[in-house]
Every structure is written in structure tokens, then in C-alpha cells.
Backbone of each chain as ProteinMPNN parsed JSONL, in Angstrom:
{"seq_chain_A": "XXXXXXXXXXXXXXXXXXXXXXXXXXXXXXXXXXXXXXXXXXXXXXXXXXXXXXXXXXXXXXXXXXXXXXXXXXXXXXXXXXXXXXXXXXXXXXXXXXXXXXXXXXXXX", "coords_chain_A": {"N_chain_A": [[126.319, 326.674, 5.167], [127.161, 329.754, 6.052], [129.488, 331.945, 4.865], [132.495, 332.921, 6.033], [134.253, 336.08, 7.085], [137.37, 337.435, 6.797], [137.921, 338.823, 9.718], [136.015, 337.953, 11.646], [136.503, 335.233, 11.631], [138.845, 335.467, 12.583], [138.371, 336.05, 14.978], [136.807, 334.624, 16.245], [138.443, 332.157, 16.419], [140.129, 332.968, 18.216], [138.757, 333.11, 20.356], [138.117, 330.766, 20.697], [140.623, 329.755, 21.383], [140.937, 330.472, 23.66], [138.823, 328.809, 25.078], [139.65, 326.404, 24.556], [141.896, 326.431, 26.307], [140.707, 326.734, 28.605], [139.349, 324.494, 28.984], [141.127, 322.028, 28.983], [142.29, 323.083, 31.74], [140.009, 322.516, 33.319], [139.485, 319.313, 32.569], [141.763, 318.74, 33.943], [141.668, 319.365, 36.51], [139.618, 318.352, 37.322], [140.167, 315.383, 36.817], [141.754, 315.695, 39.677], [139.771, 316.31, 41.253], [138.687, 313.44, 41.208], [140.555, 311.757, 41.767], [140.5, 312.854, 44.633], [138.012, 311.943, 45.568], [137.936, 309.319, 45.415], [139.683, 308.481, 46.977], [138.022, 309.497, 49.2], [136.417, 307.184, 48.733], [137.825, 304.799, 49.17], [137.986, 304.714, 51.928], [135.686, 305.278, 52.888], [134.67, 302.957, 52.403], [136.919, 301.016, 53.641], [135.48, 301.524, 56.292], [133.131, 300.617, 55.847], [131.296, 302.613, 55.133], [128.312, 304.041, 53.744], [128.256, 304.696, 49.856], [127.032, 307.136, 49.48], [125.852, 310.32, 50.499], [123.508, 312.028, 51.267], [123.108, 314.566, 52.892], [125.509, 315.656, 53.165], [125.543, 316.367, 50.092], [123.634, 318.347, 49.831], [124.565, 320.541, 51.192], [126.796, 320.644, 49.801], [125.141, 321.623, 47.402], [123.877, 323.841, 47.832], [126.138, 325.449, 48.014], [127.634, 325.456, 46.216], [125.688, 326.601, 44.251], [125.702, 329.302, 45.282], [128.484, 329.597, 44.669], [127.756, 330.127, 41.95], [126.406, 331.967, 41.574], [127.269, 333.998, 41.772], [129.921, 334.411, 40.533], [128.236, 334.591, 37.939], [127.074, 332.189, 36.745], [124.63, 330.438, 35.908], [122.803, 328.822, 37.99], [121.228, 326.748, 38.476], [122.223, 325.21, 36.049], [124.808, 324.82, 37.46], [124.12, 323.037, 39.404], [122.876, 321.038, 37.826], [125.311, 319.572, 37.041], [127.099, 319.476, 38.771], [125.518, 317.144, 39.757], [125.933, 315.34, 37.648], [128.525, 314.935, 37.499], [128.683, 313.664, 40.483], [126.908, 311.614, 40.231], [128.996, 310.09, 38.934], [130.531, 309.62, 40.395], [129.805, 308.244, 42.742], [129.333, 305.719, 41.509], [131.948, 305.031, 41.379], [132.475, 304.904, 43.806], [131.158, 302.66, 44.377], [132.316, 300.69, 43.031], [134.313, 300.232, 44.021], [133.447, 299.711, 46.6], [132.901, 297.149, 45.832], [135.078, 295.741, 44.78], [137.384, 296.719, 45.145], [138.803, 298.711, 43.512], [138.935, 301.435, 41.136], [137.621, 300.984, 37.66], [139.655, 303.031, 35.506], [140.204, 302.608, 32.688], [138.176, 301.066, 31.788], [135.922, 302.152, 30.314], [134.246, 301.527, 28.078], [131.91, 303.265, 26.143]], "CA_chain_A": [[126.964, 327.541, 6.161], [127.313, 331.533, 5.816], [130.751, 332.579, 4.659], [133.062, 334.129, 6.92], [135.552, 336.96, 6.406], [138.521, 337.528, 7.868], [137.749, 339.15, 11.07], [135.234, 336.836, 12.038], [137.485, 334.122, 11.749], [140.309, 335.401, 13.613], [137.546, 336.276, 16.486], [136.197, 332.99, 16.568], [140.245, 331.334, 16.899], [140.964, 333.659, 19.447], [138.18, 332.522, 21.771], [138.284, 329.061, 20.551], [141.545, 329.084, 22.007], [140.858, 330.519, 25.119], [138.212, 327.984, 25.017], [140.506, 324.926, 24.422], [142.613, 326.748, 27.223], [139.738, 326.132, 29.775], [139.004, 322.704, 28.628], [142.427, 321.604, 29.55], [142.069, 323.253, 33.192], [138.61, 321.547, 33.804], [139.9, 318.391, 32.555], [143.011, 318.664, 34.834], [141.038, 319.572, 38.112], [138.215, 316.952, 37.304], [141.066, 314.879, 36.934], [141.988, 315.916, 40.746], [138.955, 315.46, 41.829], [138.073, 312.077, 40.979], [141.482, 311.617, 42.685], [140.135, 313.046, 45.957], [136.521, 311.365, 45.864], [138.198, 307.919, 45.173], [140.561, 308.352, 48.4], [137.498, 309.088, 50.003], [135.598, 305.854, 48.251], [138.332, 304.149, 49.829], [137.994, 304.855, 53.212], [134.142, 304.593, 53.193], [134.906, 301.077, 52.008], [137.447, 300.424, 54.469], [135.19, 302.253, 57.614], [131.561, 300.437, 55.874], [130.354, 303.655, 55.142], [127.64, 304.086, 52.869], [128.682, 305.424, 49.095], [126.741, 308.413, 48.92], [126.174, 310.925, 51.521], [122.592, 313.134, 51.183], [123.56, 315.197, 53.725], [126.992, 316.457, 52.293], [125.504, 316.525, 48.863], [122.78, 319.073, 49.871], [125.045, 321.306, 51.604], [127.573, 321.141, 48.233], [124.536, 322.165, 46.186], [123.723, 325.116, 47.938], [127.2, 326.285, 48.172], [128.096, 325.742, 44.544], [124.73, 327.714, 43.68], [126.022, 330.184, 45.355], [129.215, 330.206, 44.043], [127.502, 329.85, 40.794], [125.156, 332.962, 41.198], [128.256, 334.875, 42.269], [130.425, 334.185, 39.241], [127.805, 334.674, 36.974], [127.2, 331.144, 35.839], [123.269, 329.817, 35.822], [122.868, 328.339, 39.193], [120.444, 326.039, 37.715], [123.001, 324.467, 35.466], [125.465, 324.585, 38.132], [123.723, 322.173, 40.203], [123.004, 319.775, 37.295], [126.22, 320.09, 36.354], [127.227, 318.806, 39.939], [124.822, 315.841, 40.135], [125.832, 314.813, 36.596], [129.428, 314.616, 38.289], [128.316, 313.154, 41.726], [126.34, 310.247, 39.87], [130.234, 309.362, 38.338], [131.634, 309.748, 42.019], [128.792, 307.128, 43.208], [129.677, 304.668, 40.853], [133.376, 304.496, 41.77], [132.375, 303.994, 45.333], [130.333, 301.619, 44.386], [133.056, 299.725, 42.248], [135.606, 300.278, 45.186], [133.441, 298.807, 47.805], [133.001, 295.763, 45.467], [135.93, 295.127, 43.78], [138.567, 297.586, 45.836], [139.479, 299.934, 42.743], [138.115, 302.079, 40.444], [139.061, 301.05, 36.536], [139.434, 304.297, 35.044], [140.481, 302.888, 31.159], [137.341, 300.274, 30.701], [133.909, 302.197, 30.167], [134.129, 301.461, 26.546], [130.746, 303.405, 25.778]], "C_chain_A": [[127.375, 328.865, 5.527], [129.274, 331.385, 5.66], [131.088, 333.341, 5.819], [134.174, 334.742, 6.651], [136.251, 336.798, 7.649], [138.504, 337.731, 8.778], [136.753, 338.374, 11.965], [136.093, 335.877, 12.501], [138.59, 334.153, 12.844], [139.757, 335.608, 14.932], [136.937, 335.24, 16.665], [137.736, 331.737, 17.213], [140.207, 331.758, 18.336], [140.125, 333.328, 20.631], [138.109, 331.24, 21.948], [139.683, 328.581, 21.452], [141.365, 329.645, 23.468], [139.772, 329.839, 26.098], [139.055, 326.233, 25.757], [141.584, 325.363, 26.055], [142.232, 326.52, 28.574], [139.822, 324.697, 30.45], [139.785, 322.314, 29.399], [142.377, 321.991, 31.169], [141.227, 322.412, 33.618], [139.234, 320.332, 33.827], [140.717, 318.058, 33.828], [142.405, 318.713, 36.349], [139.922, 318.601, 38.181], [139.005, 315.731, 37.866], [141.932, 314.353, 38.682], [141.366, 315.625, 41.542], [138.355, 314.106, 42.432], [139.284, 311.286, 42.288], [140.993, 311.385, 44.004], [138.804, 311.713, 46.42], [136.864, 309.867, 46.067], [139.372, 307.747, 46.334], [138.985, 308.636, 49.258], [136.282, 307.501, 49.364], [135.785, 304.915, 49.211], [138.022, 303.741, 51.388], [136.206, 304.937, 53.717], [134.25, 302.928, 53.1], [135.117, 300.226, 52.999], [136.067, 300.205, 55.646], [133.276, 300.924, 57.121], [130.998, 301.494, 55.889], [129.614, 303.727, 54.075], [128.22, 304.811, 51.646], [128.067, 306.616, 48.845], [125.974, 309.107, 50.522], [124.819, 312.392, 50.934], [123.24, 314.563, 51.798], [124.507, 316.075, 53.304], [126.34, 316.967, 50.664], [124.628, 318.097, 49.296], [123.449, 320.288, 50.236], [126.059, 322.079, 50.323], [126.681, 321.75, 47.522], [124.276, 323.067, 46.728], [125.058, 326.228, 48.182], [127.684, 326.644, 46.96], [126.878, 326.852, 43.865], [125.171, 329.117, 44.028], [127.098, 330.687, 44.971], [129.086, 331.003, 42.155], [127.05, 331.357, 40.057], [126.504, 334.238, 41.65], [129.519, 335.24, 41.043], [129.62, 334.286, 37.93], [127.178, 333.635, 36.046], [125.295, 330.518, 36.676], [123.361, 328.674, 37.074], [122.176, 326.658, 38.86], [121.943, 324.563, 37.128], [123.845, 323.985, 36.238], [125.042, 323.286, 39.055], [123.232, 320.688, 39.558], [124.134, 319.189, 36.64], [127.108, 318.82, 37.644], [126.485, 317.543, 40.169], [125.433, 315.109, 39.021], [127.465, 314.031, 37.285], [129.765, 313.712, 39.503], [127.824, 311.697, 41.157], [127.762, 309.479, 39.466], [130.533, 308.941, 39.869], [131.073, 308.181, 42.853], [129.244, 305.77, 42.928], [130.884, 304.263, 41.018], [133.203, 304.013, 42.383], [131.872, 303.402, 45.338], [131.621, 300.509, 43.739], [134.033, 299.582, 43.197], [134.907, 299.211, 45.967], [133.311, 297.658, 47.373], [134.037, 295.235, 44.646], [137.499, 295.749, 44.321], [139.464, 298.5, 44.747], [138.401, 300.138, 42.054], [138.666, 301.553, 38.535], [138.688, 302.117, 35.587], [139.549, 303.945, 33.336], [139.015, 302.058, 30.576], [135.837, 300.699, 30.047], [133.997, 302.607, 28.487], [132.387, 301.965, 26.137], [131.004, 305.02, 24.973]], "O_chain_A": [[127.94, 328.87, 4.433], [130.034, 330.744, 6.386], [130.384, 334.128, 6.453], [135.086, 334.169, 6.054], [136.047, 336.374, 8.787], [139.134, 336.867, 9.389], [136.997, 338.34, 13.171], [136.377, 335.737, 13.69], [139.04, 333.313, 13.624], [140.437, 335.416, 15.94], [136.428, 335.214, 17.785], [137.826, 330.889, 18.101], [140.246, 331.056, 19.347], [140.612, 333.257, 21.759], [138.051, 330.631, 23.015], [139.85, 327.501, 22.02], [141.808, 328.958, 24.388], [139.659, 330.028, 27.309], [139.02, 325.484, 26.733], [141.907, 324.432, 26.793], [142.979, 326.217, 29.504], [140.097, 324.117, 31.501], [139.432, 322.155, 30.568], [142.439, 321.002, 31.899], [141.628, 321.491, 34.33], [139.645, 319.986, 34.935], [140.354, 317.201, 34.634], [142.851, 317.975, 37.228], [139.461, 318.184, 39.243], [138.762, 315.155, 38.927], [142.468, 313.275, 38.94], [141.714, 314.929, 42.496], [137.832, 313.79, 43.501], [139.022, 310.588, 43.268], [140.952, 310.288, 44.561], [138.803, 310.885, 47.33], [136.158, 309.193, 46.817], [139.896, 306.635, 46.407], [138.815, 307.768, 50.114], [135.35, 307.136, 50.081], [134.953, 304.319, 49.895], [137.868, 302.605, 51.837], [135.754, 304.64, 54.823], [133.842, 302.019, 53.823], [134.443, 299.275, 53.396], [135.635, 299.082, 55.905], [132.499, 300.563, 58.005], [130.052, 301.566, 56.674], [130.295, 303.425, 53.095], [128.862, 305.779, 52.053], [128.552, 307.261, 47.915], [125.645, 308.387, 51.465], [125.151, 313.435, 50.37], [123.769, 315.443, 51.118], [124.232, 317.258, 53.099], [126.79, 318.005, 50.178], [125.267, 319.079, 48.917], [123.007, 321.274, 49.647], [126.163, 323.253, 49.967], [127.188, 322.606, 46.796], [124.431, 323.872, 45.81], [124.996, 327.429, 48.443], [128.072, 327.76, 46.614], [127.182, 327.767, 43.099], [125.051, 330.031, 43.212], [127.179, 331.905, 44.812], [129.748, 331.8, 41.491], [127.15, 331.804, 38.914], [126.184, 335.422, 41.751], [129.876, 336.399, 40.832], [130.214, 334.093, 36.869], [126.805, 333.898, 34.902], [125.081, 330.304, 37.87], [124.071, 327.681, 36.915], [122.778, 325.606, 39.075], [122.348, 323.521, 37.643], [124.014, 322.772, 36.115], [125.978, 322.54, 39.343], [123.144, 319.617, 40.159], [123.973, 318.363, 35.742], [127.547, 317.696, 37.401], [127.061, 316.807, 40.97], [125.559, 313.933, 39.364], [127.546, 312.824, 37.513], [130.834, 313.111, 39.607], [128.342, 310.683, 41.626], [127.756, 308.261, 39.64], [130.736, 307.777, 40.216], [131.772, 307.313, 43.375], [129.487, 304.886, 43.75], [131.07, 303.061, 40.825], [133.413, 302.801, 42.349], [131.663, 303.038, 46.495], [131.622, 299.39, 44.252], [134.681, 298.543, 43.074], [135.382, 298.085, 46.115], [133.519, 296.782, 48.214], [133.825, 294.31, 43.862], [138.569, 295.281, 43.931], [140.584, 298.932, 45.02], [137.323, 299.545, 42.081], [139.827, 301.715, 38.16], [137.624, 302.138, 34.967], [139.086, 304.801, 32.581], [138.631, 302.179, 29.413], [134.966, 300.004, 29.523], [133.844, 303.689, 27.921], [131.616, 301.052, 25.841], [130.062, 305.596, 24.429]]}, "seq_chain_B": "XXXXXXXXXXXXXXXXXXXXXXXXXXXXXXXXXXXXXXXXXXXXXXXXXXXXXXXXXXXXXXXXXXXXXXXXXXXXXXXXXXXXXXXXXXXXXXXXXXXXXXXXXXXXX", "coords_chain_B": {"N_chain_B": [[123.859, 303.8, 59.738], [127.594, 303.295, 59.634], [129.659, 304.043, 62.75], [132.215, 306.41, 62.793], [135.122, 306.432, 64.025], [137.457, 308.851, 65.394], [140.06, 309.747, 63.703], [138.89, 308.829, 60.991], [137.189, 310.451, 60.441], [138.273, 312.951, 60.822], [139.793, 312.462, 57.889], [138.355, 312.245, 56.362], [137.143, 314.596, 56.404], [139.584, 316.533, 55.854], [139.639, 315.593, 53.501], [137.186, 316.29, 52.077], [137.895, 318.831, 52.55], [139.196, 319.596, 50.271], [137.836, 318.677, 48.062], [136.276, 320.786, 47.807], [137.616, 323.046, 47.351], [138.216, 322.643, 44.738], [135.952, 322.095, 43.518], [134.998, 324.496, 43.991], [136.797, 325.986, 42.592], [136.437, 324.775, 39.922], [133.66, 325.725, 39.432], [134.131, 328.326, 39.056], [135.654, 328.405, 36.616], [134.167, 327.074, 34.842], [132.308, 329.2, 34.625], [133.569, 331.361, 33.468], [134.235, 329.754, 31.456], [131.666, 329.47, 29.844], [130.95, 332.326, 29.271], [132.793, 332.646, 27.969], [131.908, 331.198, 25.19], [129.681, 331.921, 25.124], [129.949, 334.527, 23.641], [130.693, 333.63, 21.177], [128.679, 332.773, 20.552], [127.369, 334.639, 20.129], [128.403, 336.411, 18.028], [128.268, 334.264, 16.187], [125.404, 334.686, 15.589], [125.407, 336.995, 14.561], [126.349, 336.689, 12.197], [124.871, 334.903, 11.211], [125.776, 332.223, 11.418], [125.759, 328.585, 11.805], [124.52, 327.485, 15.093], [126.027, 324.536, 15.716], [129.086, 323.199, 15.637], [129.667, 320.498, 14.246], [132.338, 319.639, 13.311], [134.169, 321.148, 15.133], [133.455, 320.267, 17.074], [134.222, 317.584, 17.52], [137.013, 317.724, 16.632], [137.775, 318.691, 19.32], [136.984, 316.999, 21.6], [138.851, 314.374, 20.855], [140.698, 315.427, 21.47], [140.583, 316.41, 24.163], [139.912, 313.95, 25.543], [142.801, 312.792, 25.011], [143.98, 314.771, 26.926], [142.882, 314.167, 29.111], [143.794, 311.455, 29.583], [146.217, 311.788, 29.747], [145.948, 313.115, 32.189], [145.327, 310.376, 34.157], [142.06, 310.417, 33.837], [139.586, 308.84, 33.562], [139.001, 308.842, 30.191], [136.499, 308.377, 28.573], [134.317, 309.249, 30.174], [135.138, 312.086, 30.105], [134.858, 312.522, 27.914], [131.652, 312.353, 28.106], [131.087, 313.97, 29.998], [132.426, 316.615, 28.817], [129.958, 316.033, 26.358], [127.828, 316.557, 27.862], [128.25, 319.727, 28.714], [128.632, 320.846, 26.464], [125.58, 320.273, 25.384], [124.717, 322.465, 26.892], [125.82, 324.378, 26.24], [125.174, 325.0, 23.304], [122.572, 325.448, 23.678], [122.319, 327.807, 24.862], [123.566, 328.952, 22.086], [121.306, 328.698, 20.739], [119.277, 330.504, 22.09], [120.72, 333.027, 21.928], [120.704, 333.445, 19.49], [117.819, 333.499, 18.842], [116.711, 335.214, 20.487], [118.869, 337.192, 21.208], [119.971, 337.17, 23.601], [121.2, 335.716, 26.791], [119.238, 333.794, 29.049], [120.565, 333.883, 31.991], [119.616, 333.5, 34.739], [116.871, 332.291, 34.858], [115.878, 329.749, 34.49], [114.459, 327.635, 36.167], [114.664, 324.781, 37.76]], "CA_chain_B": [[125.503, 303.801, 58.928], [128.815, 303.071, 61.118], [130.089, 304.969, 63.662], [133.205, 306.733, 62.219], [136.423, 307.152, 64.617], [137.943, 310.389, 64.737], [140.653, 309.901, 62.64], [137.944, 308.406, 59.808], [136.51, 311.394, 60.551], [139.37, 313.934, 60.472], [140.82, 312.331, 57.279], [136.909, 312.384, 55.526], [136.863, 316.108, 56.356], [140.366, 316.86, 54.938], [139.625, 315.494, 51.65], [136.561, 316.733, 51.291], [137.795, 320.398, 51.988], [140.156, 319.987, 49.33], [136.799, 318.823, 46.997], [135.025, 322.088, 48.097], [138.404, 323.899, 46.949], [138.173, 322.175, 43.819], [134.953, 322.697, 42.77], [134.815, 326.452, 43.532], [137.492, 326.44, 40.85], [135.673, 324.014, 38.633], [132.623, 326.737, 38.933], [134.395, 329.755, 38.422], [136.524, 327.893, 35.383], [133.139, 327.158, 33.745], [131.265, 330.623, 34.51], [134.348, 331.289, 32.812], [133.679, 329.32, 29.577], [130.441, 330.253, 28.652], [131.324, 333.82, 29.115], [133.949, 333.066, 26.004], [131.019, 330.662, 24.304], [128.332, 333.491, 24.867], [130.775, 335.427, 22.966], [131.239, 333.11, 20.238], [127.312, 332.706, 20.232], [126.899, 336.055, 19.57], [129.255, 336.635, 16.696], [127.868, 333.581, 15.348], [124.243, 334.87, 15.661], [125.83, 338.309, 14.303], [127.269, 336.504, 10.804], [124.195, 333.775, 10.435], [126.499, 331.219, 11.101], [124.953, 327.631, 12.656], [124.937, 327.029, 16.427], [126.546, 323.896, 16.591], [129.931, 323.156, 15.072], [130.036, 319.146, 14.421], [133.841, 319.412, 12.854], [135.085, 321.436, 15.703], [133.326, 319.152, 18.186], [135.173, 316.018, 17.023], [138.76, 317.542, 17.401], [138.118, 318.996, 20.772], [136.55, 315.822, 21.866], [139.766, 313.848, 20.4], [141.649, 316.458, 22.424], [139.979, 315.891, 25.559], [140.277, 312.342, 26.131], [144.049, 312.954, 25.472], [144.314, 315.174, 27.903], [142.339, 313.052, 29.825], [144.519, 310.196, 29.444], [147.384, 312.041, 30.418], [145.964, 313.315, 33.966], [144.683, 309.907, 34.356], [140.6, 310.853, 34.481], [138.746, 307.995, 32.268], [138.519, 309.657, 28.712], [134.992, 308.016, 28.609], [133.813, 310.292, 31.249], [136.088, 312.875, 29.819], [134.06, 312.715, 26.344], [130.313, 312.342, 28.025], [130.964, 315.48, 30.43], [131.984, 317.364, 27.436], [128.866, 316.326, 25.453], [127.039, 317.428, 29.048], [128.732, 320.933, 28.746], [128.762, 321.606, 25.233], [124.649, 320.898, 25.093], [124.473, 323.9, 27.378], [126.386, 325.679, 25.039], [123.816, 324.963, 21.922], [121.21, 325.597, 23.569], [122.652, 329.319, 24.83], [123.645, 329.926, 20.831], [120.185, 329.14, 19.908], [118.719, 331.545, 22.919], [121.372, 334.043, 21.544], [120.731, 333.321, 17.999], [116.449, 333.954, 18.603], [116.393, 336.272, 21.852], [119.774, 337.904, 21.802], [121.195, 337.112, 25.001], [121.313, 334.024, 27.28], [118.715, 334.327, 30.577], [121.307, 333.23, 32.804], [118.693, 333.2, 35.895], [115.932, 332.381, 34.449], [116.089, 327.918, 34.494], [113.653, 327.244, 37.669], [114.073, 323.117, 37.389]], "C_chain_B": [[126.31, 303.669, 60.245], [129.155, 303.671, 61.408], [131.063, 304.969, 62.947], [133.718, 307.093, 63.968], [136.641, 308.084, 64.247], [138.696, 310.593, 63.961], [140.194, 309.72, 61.193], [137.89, 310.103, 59.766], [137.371, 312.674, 59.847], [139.743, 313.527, 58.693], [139.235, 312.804, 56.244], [137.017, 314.64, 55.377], [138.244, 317.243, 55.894], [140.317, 317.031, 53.704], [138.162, 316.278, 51.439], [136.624, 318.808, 51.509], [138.638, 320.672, 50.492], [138.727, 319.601, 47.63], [136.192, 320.091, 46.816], [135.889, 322.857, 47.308], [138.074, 323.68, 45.619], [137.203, 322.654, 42.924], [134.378, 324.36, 43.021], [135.768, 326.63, 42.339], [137.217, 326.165, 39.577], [134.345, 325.358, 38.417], [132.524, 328.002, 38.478], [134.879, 329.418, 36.752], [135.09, 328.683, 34.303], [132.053, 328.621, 33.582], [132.386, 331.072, 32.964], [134.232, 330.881, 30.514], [132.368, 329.705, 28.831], [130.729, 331.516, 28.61], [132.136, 333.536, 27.328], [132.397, 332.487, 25.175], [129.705, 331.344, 24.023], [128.941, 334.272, 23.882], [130.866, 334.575, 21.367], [129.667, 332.814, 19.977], [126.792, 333.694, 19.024], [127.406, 336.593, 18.277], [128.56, 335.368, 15.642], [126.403, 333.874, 14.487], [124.465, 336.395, 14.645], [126.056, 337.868, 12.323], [125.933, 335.359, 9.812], [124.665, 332.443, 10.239], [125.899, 329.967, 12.185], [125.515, 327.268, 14.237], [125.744, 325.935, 16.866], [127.961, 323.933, 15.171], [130.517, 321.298, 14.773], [131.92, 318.942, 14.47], [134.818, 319.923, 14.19], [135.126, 320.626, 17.026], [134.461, 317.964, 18.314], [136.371, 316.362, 17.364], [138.344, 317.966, 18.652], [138.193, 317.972, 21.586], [137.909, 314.841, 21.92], [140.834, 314.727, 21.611], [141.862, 316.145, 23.909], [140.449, 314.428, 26.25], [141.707, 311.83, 25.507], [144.203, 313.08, 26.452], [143.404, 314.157, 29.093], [142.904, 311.973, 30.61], [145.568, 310.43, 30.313], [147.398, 312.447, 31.601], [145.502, 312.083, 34.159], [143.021, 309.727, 35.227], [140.361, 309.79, 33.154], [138.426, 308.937, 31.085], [136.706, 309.373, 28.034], [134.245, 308.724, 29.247], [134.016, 311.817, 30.964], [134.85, 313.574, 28.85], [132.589, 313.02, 26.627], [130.004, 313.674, 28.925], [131.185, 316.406, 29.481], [130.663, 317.771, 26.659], [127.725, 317.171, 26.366], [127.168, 318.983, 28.854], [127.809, 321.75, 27.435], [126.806, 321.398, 24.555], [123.746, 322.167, 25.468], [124.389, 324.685, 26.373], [125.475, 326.271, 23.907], [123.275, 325.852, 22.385], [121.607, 327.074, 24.194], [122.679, 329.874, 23.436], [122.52, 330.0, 20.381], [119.234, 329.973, 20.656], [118.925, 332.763, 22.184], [120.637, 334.47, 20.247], [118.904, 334.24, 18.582], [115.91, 334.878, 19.573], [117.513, 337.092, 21.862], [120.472, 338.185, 22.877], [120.486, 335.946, 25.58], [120.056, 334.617, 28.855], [119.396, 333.383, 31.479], [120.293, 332.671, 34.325], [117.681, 332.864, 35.672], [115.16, 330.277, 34.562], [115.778, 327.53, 35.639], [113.772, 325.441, 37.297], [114.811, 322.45, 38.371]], "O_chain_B": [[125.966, 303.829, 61.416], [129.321, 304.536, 60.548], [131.278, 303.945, 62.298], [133.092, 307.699, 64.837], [136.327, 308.508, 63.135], [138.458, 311.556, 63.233], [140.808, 310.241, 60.262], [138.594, 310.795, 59.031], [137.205, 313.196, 58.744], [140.027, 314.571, 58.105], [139.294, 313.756, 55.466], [136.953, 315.491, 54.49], [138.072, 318.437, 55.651], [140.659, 317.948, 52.958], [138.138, 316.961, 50.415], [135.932, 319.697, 51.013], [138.658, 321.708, 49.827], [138.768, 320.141, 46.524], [135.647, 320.426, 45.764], [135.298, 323.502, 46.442], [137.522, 324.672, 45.143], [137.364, 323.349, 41.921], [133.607, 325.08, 42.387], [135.532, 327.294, 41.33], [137.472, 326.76, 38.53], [134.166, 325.851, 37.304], [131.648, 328.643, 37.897], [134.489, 330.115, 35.815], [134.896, 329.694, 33.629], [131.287, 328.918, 32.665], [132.037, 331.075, 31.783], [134.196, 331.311, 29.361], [132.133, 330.09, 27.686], [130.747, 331.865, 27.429], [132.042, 333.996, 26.19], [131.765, 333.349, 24.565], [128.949, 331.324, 23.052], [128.099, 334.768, 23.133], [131.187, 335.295, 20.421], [129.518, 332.558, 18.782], [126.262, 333.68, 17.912], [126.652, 337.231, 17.542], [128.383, 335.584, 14.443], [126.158, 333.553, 13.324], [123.475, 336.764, 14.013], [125.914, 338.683, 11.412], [125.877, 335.07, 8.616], [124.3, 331.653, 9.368], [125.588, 330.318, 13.323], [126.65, 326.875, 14.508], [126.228, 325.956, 17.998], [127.85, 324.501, 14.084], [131.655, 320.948, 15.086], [132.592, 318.346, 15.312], [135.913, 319.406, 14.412], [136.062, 320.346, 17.775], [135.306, 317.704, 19.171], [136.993, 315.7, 18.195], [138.861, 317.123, 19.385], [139.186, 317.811, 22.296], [138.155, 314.445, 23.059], [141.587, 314.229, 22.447], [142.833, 315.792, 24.577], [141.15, 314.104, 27.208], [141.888, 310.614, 25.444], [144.508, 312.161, 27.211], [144.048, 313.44, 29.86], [142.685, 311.625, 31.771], [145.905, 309.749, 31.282], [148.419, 312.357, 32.282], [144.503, 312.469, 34.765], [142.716, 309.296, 36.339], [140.848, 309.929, 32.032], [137.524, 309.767, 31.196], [136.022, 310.056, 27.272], [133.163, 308.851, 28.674], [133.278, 312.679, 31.439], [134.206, 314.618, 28.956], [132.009, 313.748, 25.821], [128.999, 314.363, 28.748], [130.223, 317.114, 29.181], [130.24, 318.887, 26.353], [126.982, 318.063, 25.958], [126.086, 319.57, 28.834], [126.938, 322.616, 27.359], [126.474, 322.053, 23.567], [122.767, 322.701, 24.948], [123.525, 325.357, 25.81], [125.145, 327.427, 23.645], [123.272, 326.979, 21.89], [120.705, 327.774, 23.733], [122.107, 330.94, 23.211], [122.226, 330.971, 19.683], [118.244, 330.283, 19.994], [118.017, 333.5, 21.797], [120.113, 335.561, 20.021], [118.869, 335.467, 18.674], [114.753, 335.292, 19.492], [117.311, 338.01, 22.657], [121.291, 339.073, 23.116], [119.521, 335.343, 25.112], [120.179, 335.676, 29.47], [118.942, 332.267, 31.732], [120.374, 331.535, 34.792], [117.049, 333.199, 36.673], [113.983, 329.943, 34.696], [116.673, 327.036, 36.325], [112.919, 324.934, 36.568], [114.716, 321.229, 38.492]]}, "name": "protein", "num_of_chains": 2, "seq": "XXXXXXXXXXXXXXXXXXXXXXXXXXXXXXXXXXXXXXXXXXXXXXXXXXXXXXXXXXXXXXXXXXXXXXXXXXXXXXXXXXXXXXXXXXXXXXXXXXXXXXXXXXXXXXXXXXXXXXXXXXXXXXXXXXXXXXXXXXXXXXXXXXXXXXXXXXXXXXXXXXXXXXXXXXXXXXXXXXXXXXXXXXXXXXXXXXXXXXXXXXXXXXXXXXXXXXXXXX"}
């Protein structure tokens, strides 16, 4: 690894932390999310509604692209970014409608 | 699929405006982060210094599925969206690193 001087260093911290400063948001609103998706798990459960929802998904991916392409952020990514997310969301409602919770501490992997 | 009542209905279309809210903030967040990690590409690409950072991975990672813990979001999920994120990231420093900038629009897939 290349040596780095001082100014380097302190410009690498300084975004690292506004980095780590992100992280923590994302986390926290993912966090919120999962919340939401797993109140609606529930209530598919209750109602017999199917766990996943084409329809809604298709409409989210062209809205997030667009938020995506609007913010600057690779639309592309944005949308695998969202499925990678959506496949978690699936799997709750799948563990809800057979078991009536989600267990958030066991995916020892 | 089963007929939904209106209140199903109503309560389905509550929560999921509050997902829509959500993830416009989740997509700005992350436009957000690569903007800093483009930045930290580039300086890296600027000094000769290697695209990925194993050591800094590991504490963030460790970090994460704290914070994780503490919004209750599975830290398992926590840790494998991370690794999701952060191979974006790479693969922008090594764009940066051999092209000099990221083709944000460019990822037809």
C-alpha cells in the first residue's frame, strides 16, 4: 500500500466520517422500513393476501428510478438495490404467514 | 387473490405511503453516499492507493450490526446489505481508478 501524507489522510477521515454518518441514517430508516413492510406482512396474513405484490413492485421501480436519475444516483443500481431489499421483505411475509412473526436475531449466516 | 375490505385496503395504502416516503429518503441518502465514496475513489486513484479497504470494512461492518441491533433491523441483513452496497463502491474506485470518473448512466441490465 502507497504511503499517505498528511493531507490525504485527514481527507479520507473527513469523508469517512460523513460516510459512517450516512451508514447510521440508512441503517435507521431500513430499520423503519422493515417495520412498515412487516405491519403490512401482517395484515396480508391476516386478509390471505398473497406475499408479494407484482403490481406495486413495478410501479416502486419506476418511481425510485426516477428518483434515482433525479438525485444523481445510477438508476440501474437503484433498482437492484430495491429488489435486493424486496427479496428480504418477501421472506418475512413469508415467515409471518407461516409462523405469525418475523425473527429478526436468528439468520446466523 | 382475496377480495380486500376497505379498511384492509385503506390501512395497506397508509403504510405503504409511508414506504414510498421512506425509500425516497433511502435513495437520496445513498445518491448521497457514493457522491462522498466517488470522492474518496478519486483521491485514492489520485495517491495510488488500493480500491478496497479490508481493515476499514471490518470496523464499519462491526459498527453496523450494532447499530443495527439497536434499531432492531436483523444485523445479518444489516451486514449482507452493506456487502451489497460497498461492492458498488469497488467497483466505482476501480472505474475511477482506470477511466477517471464513474458512468453513472451508463449500466443498461
Amino acid at each position: 500500500m502507497a504511503e499517505m501524507d498528511e493531507s490525504t489522510r485527514a481527507e479520507l477521515a473527513e469523508l469517512r466520517q460523513s460516510i459512517d454518518n450516512i451508514d447510521a441514517a440508512l441503517v435507521h430508516l431500513l430499520a423503519e422500513r422493515f417495520k412498515a413492510t412487516q405491519r403490512v406482512g401482517r395484515l396480508k396474513a391476516e386478509r390471505g393476501l398473497p406475499p408479494s405484490d407484482p403490481d406495486r413492485e413495478r410501479v416502486q421501480i419506476a418511481r425510485l428510478r426516477a428518483l434515482a436519475l433525479d438525485a444523481q444516483l445510477d438508476p440501474a443500481f437503484a433498482e437492484k438495490w430495491f429488489n435486493f431489499v424486496v427479496a428480504e421483505v418477501i421472506h418475512h411475509h413469508e415467515q409471518i404467514a407461516s409462523t405469525g412473526s418475523v425473527s429478526t436475531q436468528s439468520a446466523a449466516q
